[in-house]
C-alpha positions as CSV (number, residue, x, y, z in Angstrom):
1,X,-17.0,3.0,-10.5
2,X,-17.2,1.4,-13.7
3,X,-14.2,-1.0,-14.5
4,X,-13.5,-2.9,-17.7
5,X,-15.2,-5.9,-17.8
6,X,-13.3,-8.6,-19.8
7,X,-9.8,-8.2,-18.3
8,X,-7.5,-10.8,-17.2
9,X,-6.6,-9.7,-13.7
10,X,-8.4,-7.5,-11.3
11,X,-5.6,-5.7,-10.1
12,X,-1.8,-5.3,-10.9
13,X,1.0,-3.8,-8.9
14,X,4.3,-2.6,-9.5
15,X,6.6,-3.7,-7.0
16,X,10.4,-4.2,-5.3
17,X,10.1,-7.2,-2.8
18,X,12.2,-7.9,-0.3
19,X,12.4,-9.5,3.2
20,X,11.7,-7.7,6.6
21,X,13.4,-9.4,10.3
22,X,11.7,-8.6,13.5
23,X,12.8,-9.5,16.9
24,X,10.7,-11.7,18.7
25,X,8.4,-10.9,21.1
26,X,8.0,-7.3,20.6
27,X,11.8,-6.7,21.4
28,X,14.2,-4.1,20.3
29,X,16.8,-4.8,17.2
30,X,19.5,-3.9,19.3
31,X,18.7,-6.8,22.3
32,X,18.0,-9.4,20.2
33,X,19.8,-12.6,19.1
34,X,16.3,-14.1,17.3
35,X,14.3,-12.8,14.5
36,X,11.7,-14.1,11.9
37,X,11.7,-13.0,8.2
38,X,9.0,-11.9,6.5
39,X,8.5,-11.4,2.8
40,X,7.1,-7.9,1.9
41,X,6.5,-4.8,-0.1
42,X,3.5,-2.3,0.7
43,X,2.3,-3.0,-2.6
44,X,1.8,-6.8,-1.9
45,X,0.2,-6.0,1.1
46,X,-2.3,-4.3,-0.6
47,X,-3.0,-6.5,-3.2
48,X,-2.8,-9.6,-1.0
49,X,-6.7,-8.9,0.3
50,X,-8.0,-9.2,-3.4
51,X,-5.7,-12.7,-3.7
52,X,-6.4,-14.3,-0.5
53,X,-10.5,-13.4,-1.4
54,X,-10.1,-14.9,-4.5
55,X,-9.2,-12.3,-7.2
56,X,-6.7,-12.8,-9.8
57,X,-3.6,-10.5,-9.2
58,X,-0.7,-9.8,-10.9
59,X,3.3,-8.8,-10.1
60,X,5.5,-6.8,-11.5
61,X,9.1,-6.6,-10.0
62,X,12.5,-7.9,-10.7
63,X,14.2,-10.7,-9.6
64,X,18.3,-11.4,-9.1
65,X,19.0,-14.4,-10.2
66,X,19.9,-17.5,-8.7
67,X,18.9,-15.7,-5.2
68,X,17.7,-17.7,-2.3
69,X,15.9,-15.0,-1.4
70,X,14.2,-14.5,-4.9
71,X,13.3,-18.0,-4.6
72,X,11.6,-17.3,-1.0
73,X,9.6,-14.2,-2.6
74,X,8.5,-15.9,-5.7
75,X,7.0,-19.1,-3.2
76,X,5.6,-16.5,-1.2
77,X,3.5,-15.0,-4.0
78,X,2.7,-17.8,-5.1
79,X,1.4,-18.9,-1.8
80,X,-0.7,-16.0,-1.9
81,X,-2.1,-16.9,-5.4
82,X,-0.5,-14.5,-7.0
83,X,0.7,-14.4,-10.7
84,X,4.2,-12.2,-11.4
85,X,7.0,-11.2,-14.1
86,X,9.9,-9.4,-14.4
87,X,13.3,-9.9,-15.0
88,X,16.3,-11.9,-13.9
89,X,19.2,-9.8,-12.8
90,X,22.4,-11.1,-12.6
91,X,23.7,-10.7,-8.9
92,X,27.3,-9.6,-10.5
93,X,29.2,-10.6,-7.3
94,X,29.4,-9.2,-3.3
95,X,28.8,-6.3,-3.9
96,X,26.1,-6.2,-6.8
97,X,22.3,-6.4,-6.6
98,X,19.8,-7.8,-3.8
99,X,16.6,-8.0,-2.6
100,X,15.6,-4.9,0.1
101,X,15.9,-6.0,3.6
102,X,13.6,-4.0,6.5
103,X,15.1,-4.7,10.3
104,X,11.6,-3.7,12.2
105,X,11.0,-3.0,15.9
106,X,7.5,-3.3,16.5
107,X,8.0,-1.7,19.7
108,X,5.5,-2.3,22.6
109,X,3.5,-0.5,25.2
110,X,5.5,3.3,25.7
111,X,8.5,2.0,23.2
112,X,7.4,3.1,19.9
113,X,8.5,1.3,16.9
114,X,11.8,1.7,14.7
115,X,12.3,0.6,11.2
116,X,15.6,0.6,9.8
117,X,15.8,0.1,5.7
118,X,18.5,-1.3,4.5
119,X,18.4,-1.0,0.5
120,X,21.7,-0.5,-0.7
121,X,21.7,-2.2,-4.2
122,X,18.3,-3.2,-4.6
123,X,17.6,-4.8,-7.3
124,X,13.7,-2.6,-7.7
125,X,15.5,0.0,-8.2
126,X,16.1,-0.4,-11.5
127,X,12.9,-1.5,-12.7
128,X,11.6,-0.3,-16.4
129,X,9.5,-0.7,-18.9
130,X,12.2,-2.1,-21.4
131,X,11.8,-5.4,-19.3
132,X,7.9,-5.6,-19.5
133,X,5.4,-6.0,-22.6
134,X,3.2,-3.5,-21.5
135,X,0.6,-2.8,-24.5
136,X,0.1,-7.0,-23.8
137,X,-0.6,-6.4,-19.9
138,X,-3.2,-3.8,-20.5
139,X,-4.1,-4.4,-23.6
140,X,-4.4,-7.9,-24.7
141,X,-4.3,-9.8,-21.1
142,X,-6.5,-6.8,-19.0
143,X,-6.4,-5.2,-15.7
144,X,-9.0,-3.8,-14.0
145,X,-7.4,-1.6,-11.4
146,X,-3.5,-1.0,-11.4
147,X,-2.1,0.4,-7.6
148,X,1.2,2.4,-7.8
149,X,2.5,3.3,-3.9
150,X,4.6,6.3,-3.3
151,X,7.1,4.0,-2.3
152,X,8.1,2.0,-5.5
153,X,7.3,5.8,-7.2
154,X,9.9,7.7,-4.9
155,X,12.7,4.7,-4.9
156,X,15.1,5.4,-7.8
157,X,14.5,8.2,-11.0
158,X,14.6,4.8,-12.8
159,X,11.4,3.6,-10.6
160,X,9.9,6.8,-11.0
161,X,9.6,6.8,-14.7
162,X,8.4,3.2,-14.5
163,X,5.4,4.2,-12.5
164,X,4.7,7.0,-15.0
165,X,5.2,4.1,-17.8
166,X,2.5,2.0,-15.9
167,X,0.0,4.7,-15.5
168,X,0.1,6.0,-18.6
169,X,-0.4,2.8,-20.5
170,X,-2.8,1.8,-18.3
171,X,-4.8,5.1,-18.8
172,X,-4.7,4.3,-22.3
173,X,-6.5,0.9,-21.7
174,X,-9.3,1.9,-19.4
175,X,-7.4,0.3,-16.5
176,X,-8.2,2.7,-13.4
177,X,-5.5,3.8,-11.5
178,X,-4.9,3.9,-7.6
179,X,-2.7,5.9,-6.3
180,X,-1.4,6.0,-2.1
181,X,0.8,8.7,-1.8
182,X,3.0,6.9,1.3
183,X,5.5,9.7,1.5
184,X,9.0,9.4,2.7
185,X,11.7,11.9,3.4
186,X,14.3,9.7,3.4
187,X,13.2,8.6,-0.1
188,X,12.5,12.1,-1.3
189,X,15.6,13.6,0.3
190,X,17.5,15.8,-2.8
191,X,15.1,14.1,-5.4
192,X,12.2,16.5,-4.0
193,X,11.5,19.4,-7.2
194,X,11.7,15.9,-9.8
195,X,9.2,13.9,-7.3
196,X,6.7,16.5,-6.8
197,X,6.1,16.7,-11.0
198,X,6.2,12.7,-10.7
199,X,3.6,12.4,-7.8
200,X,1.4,15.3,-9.6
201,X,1.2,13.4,-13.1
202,X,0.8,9.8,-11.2
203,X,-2.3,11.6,-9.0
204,X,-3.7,13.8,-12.2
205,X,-3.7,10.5,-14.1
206,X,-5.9,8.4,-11.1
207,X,-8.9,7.7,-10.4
208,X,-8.5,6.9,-6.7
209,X,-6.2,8.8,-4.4
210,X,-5.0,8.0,-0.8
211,X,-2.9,9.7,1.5
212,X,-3.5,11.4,4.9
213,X,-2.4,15.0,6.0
214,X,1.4,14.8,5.6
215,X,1.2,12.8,2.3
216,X,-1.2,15.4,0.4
217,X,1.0,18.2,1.8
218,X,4.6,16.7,0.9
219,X,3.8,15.1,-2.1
220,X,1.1,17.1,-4.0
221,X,1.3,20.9,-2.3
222,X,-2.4,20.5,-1.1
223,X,-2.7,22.0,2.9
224,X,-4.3,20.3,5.5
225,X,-4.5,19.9,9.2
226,X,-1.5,21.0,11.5
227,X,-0.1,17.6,13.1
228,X,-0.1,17.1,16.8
229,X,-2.4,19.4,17.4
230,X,-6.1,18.7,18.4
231,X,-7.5,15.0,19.1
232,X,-8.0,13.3,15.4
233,X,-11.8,13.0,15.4
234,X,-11.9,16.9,16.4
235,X,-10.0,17.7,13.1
236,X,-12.4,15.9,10.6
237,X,-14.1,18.4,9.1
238,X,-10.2,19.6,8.5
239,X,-9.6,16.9,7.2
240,X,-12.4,16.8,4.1
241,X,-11.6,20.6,3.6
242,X,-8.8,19.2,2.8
243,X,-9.7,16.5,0.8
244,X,-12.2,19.1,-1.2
245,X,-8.5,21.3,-2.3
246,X,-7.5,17.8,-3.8
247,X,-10.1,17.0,-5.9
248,X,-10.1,20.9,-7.3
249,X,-6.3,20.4,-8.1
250,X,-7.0,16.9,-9.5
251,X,-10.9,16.6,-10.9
252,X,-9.9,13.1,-12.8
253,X,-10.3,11.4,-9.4
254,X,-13.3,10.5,-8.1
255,X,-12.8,8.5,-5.1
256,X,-10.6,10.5,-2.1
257,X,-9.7,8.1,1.1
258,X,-8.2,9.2,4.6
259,X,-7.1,7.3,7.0
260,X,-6.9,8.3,10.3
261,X,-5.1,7.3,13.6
262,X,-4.5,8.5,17.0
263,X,-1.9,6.3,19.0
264,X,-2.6,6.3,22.4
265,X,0.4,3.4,22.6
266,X,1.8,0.6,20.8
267,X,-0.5,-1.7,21.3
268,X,-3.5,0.7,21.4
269,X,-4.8,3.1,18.9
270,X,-7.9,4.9,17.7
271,X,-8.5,4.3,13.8
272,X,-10.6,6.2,11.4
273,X,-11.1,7.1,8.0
274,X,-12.5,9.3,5.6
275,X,-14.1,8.5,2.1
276,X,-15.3,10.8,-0.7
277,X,-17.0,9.2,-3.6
278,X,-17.9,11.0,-6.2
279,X,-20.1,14.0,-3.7
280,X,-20.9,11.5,-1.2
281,X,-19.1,11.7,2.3
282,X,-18.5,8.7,4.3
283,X,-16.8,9.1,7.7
284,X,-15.8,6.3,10.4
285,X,-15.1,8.2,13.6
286,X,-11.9,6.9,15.1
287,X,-12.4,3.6,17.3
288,X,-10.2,1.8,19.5
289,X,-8.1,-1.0,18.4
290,X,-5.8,-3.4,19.7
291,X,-2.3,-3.3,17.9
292,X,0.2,-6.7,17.6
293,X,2.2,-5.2,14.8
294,X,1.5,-1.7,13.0
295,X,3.4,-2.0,10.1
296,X,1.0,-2.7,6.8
297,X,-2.2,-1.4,8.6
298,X,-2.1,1.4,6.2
299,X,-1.8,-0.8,3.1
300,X,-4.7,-3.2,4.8
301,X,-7.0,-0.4,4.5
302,X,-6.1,0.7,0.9
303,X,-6.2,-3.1,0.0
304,X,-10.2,-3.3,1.1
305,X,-11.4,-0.3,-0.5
306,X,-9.9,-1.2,-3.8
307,X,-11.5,-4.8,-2.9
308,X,-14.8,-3.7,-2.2
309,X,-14.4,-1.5,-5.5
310,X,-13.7,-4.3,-7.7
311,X,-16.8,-6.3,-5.7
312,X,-19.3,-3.5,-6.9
313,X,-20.4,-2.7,-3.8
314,X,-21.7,0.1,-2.6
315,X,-19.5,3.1,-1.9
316,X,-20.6,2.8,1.9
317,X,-19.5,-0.4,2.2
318,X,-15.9,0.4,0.9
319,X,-14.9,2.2,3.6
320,X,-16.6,0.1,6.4
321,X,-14.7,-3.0,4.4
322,X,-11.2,-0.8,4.2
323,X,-11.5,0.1,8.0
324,X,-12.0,-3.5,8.8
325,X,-9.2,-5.0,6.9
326,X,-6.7,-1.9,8.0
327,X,-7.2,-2.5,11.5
328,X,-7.2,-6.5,11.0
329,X,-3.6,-6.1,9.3
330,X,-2.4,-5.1,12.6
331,X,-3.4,-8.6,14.5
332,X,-1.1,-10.3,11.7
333,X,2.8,-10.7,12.4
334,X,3.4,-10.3,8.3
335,X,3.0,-7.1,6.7
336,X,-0.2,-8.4,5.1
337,X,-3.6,-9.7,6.0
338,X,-4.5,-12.6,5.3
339,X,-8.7,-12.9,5.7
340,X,-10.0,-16.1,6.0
341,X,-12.9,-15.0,3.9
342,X,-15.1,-12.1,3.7
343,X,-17.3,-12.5,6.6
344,X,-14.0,-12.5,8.7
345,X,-13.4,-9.2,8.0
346,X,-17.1,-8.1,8.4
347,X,-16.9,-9.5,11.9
348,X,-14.1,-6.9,12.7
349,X,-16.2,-4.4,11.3
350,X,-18.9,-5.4,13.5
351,X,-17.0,-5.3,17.0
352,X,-17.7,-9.4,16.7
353,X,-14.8,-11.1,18.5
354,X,-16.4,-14.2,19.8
355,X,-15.2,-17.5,19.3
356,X,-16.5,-19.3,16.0
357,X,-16.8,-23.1,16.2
């Protein structure tokens, strides 16, 4: 994939931050008295592979001012070398704007996990263009690959047409676009006729979709395999029939991931994926893992492929790279991964878990 070569910053994302809590130990909300917080967003998990290996990366989100919490987020980012901009909103008392907060139960062993969203007042949600100099991101300062998530797309109508904002001026500027469907029913919920023509413009403007079977059904009308019904490495040929009705409906794109995972429980599950790049197939057959925390493996694996993409690797090594950092994500307590360097991650790849001293 050919990327524009004198840009500022490798990748840019479009963001709400916020904090996540979760019990210690692996407990339920409801039984515990002690919790750690986490900064987080699923598009700063994603981009945080490209910052911790060394790429520049940029931020776009918005801020409410004077907020401890802002102050926590902004250190955070820039902990993770990332650069960012966006606005200052007044908090406007009590009951005014905030930063999202996500109270997770990772669950363990037969106890599934439970995330409960609490996002009343959010200050992303009113993200838009108006407070960003666009034509000087993409234009004059350069990005090579922009990643919109389904999530900061599907959050507010304001949100929405932000996303289309970003992906229209960044089509304009030879930025390519990545798009991860991450659908949401309680985000779509009486919003769904306005999000499918959102989600369809977003994906006909792309150059790299993700998604699995639910996301390309919900979000773009494309069918796919029946969930729950036979093992996940039994439905792969499904799976790229699938994939094939995508690219038809959306010929821009030309690279097509799938993840795929069977849980078997908490702490153990089989993970795969799916790559099309440009007419070449590249399949990981589902392999077990074990699971500390689930939540961000998803935005793991997008965050290696579009690493490996801005690396100029080879589009075999993308997926082996995006299955490697996906099923690393889930060793980390934080919502993102946070490789030590690349050869860490090619050691996952690899099956390599022996000590290195």
């Amino acid at each position: 994939m050919e990327l524009r070569s004198n840009a500022k910053y490798a990748m840019l994302v479009p963001t709400s931050m916020g904090v996540r809590l979760t019990p210690l130990h692996g407990q339920p909300v409801h039984a515990s008295d002690t919790f750690i917080m986490h900064v987080t967003s699923a598009e700063t998990n994603v981009a945080s592979i490209s910052s911790y290996l060394g790429l520049p990366v940029k931020v776009l989100t918005a801020f409410v001012q004077g907020s401890p919490i802002a102050q926590l987020i902004k250190s955070n980012l820039r902990s993770r070398g990332m650069d960012f901009e966006g606005p200052e909103i007044p908090q406007g008392g009590p009951w005014g704007y905030r930063h999202q907060f996500n109270i997770a139960d990772s669950g363990w062993g037969v106890r599934g996990p439970r995330v409960y969203n609490d996002r009343a007042g959010e200050v992303g949600r009113i993200l838009d263009a108006k407070y960003f100099d666009l034509e000087r991101i993409f234009g004059e300062e350069g990005v090579q690959i922009v990643h919109i998530s389904g999530l900061i797309a599907a959050l507010s109508p304001e949100s929405s047409q932000f996303c289309l904002d970003v992906a229209r001026t960044a089509k304009k500027h030879g930025t390519r676009i990545s798009f991860d469907l991450n659908y949401r029913a309680s985000f779509w919920k009486g919003r769904e006729e306005e999000l499918h023509e959102v989600f369809k413009e977003i994906a006909s403007l792309s150059d790299i979709l993700i998604g699995n079977e639910e996301d390309y059904q919900l979000c773009l009308d494309i069918p796919g395999p029946e969930a729950g019904g036979k093992e996940i490495s039994a439905q792969i040929e499904s799976f790229k029939e699938m994939i094939r009705r995508v690219k038809e409906k959306f010929p821009a794109a030309t690279v097509f991931a799938n993840t795929l995972r069977e849980v078997v429980d908490v702490n153990s599950h089989l993970w795969g994926a799916i790559l099309l790049a440009g007419d070449e197939w590249h399949v990981v057959e589902p392999r077990p893992i074990t699971v500390l925390d689930r939540i961000g493996g998803g935005d793991g694996f997008v965050g290696g492929l579009l690493y490996a993409i801005l690396r100029g690797w080879e589009s075999a090594k993308w997926v082996q790279f995006a299955w490697a950092t996906g099923a690393m994500a889930t060793t980390f307590l934080t919502d993102y991964v946070q490789p030590a360097d690349e050869a860490q991650v090619w050691a996952v790849w690899e099956g390599n878990a022996r000590v290195q001293r």
